[in-house]
C-alpha positions in Angstrom: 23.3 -14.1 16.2 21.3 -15.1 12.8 21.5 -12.7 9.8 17.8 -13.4 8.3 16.8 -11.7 4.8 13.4 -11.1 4.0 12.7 -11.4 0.2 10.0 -8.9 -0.3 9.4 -10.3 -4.2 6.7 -9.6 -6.9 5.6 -13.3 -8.0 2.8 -13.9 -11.1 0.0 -16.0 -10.5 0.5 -19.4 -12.8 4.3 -18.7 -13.7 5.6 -21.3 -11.6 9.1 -21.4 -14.0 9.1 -17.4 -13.5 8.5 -17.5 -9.8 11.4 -20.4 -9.4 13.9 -18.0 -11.3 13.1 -15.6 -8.9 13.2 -17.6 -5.6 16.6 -18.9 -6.8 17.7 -14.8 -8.1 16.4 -13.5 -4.8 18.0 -16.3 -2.7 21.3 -15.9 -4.1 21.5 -12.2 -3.3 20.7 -13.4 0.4 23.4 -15.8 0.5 26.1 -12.9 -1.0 24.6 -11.0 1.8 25.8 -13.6 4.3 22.5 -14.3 5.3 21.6 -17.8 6.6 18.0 -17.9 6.7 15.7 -16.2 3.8 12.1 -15.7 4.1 9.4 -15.4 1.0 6.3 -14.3 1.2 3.2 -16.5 1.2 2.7 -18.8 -1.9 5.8 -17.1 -3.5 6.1 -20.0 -6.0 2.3 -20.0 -7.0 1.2 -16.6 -6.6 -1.0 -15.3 -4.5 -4.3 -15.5 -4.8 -4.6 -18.8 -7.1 -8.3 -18.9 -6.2 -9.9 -21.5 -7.9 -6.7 -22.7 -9.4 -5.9 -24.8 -6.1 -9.0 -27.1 -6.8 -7.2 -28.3 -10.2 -5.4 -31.5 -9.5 -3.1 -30.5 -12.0 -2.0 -27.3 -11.0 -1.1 -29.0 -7.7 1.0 -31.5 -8.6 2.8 -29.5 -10.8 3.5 -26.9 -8.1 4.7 -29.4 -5.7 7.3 -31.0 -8.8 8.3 -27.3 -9.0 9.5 -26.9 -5.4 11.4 -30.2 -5.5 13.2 -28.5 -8.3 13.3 -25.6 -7.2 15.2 -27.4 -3.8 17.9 -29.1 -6.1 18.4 -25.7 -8.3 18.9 -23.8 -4.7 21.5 -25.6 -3.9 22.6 -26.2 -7.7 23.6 -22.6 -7.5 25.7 -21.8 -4.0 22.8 -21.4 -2.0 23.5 -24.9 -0.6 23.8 -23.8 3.6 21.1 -21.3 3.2 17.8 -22.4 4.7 14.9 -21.1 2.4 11.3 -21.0 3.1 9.3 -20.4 0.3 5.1 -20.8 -0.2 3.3 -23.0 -2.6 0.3 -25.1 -3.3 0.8 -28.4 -1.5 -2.4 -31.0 -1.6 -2.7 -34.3 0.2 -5.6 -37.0 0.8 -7.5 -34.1 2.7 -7.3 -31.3 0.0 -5.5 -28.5 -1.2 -3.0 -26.9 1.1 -2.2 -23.5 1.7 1.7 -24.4 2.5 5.1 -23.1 3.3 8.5 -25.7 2.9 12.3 -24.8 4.3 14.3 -26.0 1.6 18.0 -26.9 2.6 20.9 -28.8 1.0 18.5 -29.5 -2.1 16.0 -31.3 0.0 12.7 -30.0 2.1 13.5 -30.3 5.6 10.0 -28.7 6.8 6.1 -28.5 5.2 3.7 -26.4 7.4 0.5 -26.1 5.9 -1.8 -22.6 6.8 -3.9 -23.1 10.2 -6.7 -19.9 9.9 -8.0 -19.6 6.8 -9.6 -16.2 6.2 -13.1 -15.6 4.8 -13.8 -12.6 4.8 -13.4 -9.7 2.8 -11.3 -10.3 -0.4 -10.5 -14.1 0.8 -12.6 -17.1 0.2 -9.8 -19.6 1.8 -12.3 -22.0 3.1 -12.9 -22.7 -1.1 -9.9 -23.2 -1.8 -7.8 -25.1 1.5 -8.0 -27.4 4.0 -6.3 -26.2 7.5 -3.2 -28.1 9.1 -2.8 -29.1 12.6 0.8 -29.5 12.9 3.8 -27.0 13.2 7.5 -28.0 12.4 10.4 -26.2 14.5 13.7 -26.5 12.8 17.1 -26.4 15.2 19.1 -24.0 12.3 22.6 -23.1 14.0 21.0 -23.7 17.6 18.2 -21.5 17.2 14.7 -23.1 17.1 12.6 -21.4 14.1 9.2 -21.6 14.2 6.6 -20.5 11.4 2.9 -18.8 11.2 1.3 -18.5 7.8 0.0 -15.0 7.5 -3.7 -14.8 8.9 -2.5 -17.5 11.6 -0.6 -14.3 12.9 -4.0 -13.1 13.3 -5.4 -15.1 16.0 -4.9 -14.2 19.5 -4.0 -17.7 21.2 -3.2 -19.2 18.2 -0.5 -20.9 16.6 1.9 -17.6 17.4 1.1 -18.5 21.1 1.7 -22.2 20.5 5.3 -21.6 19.7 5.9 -19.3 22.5 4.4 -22.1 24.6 7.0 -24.3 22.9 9.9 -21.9 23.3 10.9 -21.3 20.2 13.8 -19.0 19.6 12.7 -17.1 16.6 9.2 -16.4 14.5 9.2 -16.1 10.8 6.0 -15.5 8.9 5.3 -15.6 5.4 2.2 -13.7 4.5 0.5 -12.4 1.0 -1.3 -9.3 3.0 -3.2 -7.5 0.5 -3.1 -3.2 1.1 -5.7 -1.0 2.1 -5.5 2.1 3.2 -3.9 2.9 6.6 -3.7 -1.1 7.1 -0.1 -0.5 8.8 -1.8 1.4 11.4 -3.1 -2.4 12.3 -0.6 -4.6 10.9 2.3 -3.5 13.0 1.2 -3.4 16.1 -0.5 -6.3 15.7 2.7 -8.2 14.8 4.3 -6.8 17.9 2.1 -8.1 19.8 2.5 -11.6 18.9 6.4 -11.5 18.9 5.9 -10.6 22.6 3.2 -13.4 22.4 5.6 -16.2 21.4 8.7 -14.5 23.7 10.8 -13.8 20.6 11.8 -12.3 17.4 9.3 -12.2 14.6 10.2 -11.7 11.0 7.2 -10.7 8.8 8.1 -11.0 4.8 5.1 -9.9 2.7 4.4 -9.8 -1.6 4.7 -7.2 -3.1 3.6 -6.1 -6.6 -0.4 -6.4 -8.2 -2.8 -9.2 -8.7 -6.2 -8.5 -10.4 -7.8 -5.7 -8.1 -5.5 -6.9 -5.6 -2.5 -4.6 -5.1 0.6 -5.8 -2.2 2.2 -3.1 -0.5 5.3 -5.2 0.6 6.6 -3.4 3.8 7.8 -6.5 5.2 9.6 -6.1 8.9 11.2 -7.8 11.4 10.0 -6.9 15.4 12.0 -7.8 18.6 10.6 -10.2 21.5 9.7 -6.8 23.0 7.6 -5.6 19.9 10.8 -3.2 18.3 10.8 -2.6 15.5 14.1 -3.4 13.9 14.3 -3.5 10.8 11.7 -2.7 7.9 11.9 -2.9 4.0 10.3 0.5 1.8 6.6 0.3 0.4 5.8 -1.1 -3.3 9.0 -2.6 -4.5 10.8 -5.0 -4.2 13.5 -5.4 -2.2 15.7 -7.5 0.0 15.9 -7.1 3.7 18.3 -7.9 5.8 19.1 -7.8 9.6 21.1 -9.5 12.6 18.7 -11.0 15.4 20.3 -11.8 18.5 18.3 -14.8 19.2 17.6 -17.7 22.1 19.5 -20.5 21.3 17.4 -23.9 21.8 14.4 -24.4 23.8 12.0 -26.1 21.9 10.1 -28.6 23.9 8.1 -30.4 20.9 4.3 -31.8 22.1 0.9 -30.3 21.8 0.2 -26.6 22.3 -3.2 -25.1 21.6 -4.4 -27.7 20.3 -1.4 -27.8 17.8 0.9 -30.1 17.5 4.7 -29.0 17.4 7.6 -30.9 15.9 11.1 -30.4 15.5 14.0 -31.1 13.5 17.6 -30.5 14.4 19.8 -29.3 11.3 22.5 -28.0 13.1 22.8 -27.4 16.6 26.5 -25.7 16.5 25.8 -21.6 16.2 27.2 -19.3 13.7 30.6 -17.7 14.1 31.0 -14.4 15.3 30.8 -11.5 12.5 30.6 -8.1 11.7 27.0 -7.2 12.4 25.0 -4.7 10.0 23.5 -2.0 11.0 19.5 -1.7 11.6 17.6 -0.2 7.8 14.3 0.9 9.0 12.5 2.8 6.4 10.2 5.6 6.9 6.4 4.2 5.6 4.8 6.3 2.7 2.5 9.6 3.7 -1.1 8.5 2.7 -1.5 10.5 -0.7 2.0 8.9 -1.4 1.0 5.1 -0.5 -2.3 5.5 -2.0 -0.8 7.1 -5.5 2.2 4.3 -5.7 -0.9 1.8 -5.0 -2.7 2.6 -7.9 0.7 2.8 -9.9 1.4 -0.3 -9.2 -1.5 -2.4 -9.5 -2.3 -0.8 -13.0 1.3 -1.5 -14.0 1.5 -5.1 -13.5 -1.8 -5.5 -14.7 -0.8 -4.5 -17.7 2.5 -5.6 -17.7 1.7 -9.2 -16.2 -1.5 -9.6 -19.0 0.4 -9.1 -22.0 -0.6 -5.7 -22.5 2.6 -2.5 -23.8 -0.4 0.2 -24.1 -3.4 1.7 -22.6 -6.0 3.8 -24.3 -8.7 6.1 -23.2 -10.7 9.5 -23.2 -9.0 12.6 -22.0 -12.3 14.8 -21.4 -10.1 17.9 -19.5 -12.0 16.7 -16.2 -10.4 16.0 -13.1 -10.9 11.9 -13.3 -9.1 11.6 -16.7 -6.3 13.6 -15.7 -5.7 11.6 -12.9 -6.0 8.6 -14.8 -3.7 10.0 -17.3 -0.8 10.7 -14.9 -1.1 7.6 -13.0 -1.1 5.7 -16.2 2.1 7.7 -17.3 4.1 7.2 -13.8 3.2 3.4 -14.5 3.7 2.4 -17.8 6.1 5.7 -19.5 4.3 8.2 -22.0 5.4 6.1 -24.7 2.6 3.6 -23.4 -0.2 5.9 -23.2 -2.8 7.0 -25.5 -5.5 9.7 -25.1 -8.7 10.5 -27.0 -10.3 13.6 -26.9 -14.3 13.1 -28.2 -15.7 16.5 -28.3 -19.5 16.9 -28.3 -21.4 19.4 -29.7 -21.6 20.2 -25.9 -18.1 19.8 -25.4 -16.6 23.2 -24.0 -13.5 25.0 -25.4 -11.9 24.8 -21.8 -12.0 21.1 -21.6 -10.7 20.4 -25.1 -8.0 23.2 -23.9 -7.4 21.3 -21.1 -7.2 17.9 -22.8 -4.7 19.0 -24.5 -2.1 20.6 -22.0 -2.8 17.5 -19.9 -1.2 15.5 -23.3 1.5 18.2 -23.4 2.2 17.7 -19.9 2.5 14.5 -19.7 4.5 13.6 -23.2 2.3 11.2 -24.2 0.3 10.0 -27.4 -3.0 12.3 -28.2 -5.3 12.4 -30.6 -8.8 14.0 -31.4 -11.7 12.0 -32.6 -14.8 14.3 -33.0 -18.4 12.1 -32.0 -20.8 15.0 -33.4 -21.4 13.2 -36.7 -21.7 9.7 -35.6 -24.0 11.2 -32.6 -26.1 13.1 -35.0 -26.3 9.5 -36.9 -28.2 8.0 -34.3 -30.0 10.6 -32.9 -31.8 11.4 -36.3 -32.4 7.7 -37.4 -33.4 6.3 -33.6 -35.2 9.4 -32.3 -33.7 10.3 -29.2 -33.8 12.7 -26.8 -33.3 13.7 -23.6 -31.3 10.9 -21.7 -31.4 8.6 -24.4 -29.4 11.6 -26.1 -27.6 12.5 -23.4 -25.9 8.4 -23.5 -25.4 7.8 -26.7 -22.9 10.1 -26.4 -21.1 7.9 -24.2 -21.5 5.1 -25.9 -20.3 6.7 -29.4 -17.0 7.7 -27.2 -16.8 3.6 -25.6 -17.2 2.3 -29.6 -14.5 4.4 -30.6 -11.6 3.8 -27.6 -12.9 -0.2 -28.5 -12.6 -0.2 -32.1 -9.2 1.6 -31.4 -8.3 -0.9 -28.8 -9.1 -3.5 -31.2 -7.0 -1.3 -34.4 -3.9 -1.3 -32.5 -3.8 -3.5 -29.6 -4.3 -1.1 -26.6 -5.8 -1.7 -23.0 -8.7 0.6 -22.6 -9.0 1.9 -19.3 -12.0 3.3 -17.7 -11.8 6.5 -15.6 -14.9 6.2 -13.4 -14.2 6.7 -9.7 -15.3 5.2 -6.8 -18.0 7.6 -5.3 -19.5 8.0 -9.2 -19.7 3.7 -9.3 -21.4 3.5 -6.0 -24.0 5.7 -7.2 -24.4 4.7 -10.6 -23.4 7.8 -12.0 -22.2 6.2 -15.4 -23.3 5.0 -18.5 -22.9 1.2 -19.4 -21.3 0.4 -22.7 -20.2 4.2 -22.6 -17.4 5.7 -20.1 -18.0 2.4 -18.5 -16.1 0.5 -21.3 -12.8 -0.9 -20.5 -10.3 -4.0 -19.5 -9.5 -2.2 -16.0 -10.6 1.0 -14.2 -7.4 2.4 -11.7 -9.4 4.6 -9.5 -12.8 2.7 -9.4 -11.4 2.1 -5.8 -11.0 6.2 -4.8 -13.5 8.3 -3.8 -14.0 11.9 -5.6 -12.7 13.8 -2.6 -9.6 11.7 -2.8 -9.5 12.3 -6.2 -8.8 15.5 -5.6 -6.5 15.1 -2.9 -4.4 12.3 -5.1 -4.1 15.7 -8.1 -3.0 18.3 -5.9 -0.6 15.4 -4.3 0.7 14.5 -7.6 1.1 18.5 -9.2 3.0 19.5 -5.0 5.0 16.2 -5.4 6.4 17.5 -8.9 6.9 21.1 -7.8 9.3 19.4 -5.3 11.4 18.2 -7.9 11.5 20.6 -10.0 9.2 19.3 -12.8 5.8 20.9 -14.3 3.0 19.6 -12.8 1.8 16.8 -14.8 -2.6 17.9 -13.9 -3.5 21.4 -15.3 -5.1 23.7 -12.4 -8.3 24.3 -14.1 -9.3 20.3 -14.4 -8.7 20.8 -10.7 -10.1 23.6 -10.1 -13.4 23.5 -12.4 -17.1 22.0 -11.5 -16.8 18.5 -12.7 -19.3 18.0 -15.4 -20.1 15.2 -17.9 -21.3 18.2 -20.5 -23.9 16.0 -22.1 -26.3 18.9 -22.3 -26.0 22.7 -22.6 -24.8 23.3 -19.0 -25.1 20.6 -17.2 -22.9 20.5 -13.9 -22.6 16.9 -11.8 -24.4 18.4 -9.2 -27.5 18.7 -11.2 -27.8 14.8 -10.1 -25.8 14.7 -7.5 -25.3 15.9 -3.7 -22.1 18.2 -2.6 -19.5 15.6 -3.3 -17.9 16.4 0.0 -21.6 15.5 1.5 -22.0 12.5 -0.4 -18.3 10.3 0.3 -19.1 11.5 3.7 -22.7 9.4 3.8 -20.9 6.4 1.2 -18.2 6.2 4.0 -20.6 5.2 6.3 -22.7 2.9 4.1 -20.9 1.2 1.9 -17.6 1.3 4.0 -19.2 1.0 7.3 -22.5 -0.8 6.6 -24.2 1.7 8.5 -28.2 1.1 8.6 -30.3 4.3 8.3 -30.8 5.3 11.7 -27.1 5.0 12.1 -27.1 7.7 9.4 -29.5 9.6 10.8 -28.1 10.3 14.0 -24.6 10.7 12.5 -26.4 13.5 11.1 -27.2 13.6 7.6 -30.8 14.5 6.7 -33.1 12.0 6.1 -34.1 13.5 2.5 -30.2 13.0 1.4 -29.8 9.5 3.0 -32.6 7.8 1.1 -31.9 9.9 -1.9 -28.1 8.6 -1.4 -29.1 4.8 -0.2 -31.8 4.2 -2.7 -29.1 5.4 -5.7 -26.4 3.1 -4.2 -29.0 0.1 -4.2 -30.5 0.6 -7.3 -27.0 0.3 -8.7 -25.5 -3.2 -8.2 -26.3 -4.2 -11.4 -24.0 -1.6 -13.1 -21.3 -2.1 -10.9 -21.2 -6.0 -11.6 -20.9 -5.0 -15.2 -18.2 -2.5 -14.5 -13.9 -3.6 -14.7 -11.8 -4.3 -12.0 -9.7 -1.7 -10.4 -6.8 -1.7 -7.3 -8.6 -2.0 -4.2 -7.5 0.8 -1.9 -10.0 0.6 1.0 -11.3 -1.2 3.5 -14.5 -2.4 1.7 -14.1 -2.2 -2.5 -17.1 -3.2 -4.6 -16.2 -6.5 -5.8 -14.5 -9.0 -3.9 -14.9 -6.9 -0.9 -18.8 -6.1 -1.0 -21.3 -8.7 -2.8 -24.9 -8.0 -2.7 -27.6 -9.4 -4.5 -29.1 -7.6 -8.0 -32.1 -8.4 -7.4 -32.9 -7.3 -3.7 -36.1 -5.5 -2.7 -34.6 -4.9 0.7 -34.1 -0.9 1.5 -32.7 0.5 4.3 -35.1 2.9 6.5 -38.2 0.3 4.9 -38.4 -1.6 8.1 
């Protein structure tokens, strides 16, 4: 019997001092736990991504002097018998290395660098690392512990399968698994299929916290030889987890598996006394509303937070995509931290400055009202506009101010642009496109919706006022650049058009595809030909927390110039 603890931490790309702190805070709590192995995630003392970070020489090294101080503060500070693996940058004569050490008694017993590396997606590993070929077992207590790197879990037959092969007694696997919506519906049953892949216990520990557009849900867990689950940490914070594993005690025949080559090291052979076992903590994953909502909370927290940033600032139009914005930004940062605009318009109507307003009352926070009719009427009269031109330089009066406002007083602009509006190009640049991060660029409008009436239920439960006001839920969203003008005047049936961007952008779905899923032909080259045409705004536009399976960015890179067009050929 091995008590293992899975440290489920929030690292910072860079901080390697901050990220050693925390490996030795975290590890300490495992050894008052009685623990005797602990597990961090994937590149814990780096970060995760470094991207092109790993190609400087510098950065390297000075990640490999932290672990070797990190091993003598470990066992500096009573965590002397407790075998820790953490995740760093290693580099050799080959290259950078995507690497995981066990650190025991102040020394590194173990190095494992990453075997698959991923490129596809948000990952571009092939960049940035060079693969290993070798795999070290460690004989802890008479149990032989091998290790996977996170996407090496991945590959049927792969290293997983090698240390079945081998015999090992126990699986753990550091990973840095970025979240998406519904990924657990893969991820777990995925993982249980490998523990009964390598004939034993697998312990998964995975990041939690935000990175960029990159958000980590955590939910690290620990599966039996049989695929149980058996124990599993909550969603979005961090946390440390800790279960008993009744495990095979030696086994390991080292040689060359899969084409891998497995060693071992015997630390101690003797096993643990008998103790009082704990009993099993499996938490309940989030519903989707909730995972998606603490997602976004999360990743614009620590983007904030980990940039140097105590404030956001940006418009409160009454509509449903500001208020969402607005309450998301609240749950993250406190009312204290957040800052809305309203810009009325000649155009603007009485309900949304209304509703502006009782969206600030709601929520506690800062508010203010900063009228654009005179400066409008500035440029209108001297430039001679009309029609669109008229239409946007609304939008861009509004982005000048929340800019010149940022720069007054120090505040993160955010913009409030959503995901189904950026795929179209239903935005003006250098207007409500202005801003250092955008929190729902990565949420369809449907889901928009679906995230508000979430947020007002989730409140009712408890007792509190809902923080959205019913009419920016219930009205026709509008931009109200002109006398009224309704989204729909350019735009399908949102219902109609995530439907078609679902299959487009998410599943790269060609036009006949569409067609026979179908749409009409009219909509899906309206749609298609709108989506195309608008690359070069989205390039332009902030990063946001990726929620999906495909998010512009990372996730989806197509040429600006491309005269290729679906149906054309």
């Amino acid at each position: 019997m091995l008590r293992i603890a899975l440290a489920q931490v929030n690292p910072t790309v860079g901080d390697l001092t901050a990220n050693a702190a925390q490996t030795v805070t975290w590890a300490r709590k495992a050894a008052e736990a009685g623990a005797h192995v602990v597990v961090f995630p994937e590149m814990s003392l780096t970060g995760y991504p470094v991207e092109d970070l790993a190609l400087r020489g510098t950065f390297a090294e000075a990640s490999r002097s932290a672990l070797r101080a990190l091993a003598a503060s470990l066992a500096d500070t009573g965590c002397s018998e407790l075998l820790v693996y953490v995740g760093y940058l290693d580099v050799d004569d080959v290259g950078p290395r995507d690497a995981a050490a066990a650190l025991w008694r102040g020394e590194m017993v173990a190095r494992q660098f990453k075997h698959h590396l991923p490129n596809y997606g948000v990952f571009d590993e092939q960049r940035w690392f060079k693969a290993g070929r070798t795999m070290d077992v460690l004989r802890f207590h008479g149990c032989d512990i091998g290790m996977v790197i996170c996407e090496d879990l991945w590959q049927e037959g792969g290293p997983v399968s090698a240390l079945g092969a081998a015999g090992v007694g126990m699986v753990v696997s550091p990973n840095a698994s970025p979240y998406e919506r519904s990924k657990d519906d893969i991820r777990l049953p995925l993982v249980a299929r490998r523990a009964a892949e390598a004939g034993a216990p697998l312990v998964y520990a995975n990041q939690v916290g935000g990175q960029d557009d990159l958000v980590f849900d955590g939910d690290s867990f620990v599966v039996g030889a049989d695929g149980s689950l058996l124990a599993r940490a909550p969603q979005f914070v961090e946390h440390l987890l800790v279960a008993d594993l009744a495990v095979a005690a030696g086994g390991c025949a080292p040689g060359t598996y899969e084409g891998l080559e497995v060693r071992r090291r015997v630390l101690s052979a003797d096993p643990v006394p008998a103790y009082e076992p704990l009993a099993a903590a499996v938490r309940e994953p989030l519903s989707d509303e909730a995972e998606v909502w603490s997602a976004l909370v999360v990743g614009l927290r620590d983007y904030v937070h980990k940039n140097g940033f105590r404030s956001v600032i940006f418009g409160f139009s009454g509509g449903i995509d500001s208020a969402v914005t607005a309450a998301l930004a609240v749950d993250a940062l406190g009312p204290d931290s957040v800052h809305g605009v309203s810009m009325p318009s000649r155009y603007s109507s009485a309900h949304s400055r209304d509703d502006a307003a009782e969206l600030a009352r709601r929520l506690g926070c800062h508010f203010r009202v900063e009228p654009v009719e005179d400066i409008v009427r500035v440029y209108v009269a001297q430039l001679g506009l009309s029609g669109l031109a008229e239409e946007n330089i609304q939008a861009r009066v509004r982005g000048m101010i929340l800019m010149s406002l940022s720069n007054l007083e120090g505040h993160l602009v955010l913009a409030t642009g959503n995901k189904t509006e950026l795929a179209v190009g239903y935005s003006t640049m250098y207007g409500d496109a202005v801003g250092g991060f955008a929190p729902i660029k990565d949420v369809f409008k449907t889901q928009v919706w679906a995230l508000a009436r979430w947020r007002n239920a989730a409140a009712e439960k408890r007792g509190e006022v809902p923080p959205i006001p019913e009419n920016s839920i219930a009205k026709p969203p509008s931009a109200e650049l002109r006398p009224g003008q309704l989204d729909t005047d350019s735009l399908p049936d949102y219902g109609l058009l995530d439907d078609i961007l679902d299959d487009y952008v998410e599943g790269d779905r060609g036009y006949a595809e569409l067609v026979e899923a179908g749409f009409s032909p009219e909509t899906i080259d309206r749609v298609i030909r709108m989506v195309d045409r608008a690359e070069y705004k989205r390039r332009q536009y902030p990063i946001g927390t990726k929620t999906t399976f495909k998010a512009f960015g990372r996730d989806r890179r197509l040429p600006i110039t491309n005269c290729w067009r679906e149906g054309e050929f």
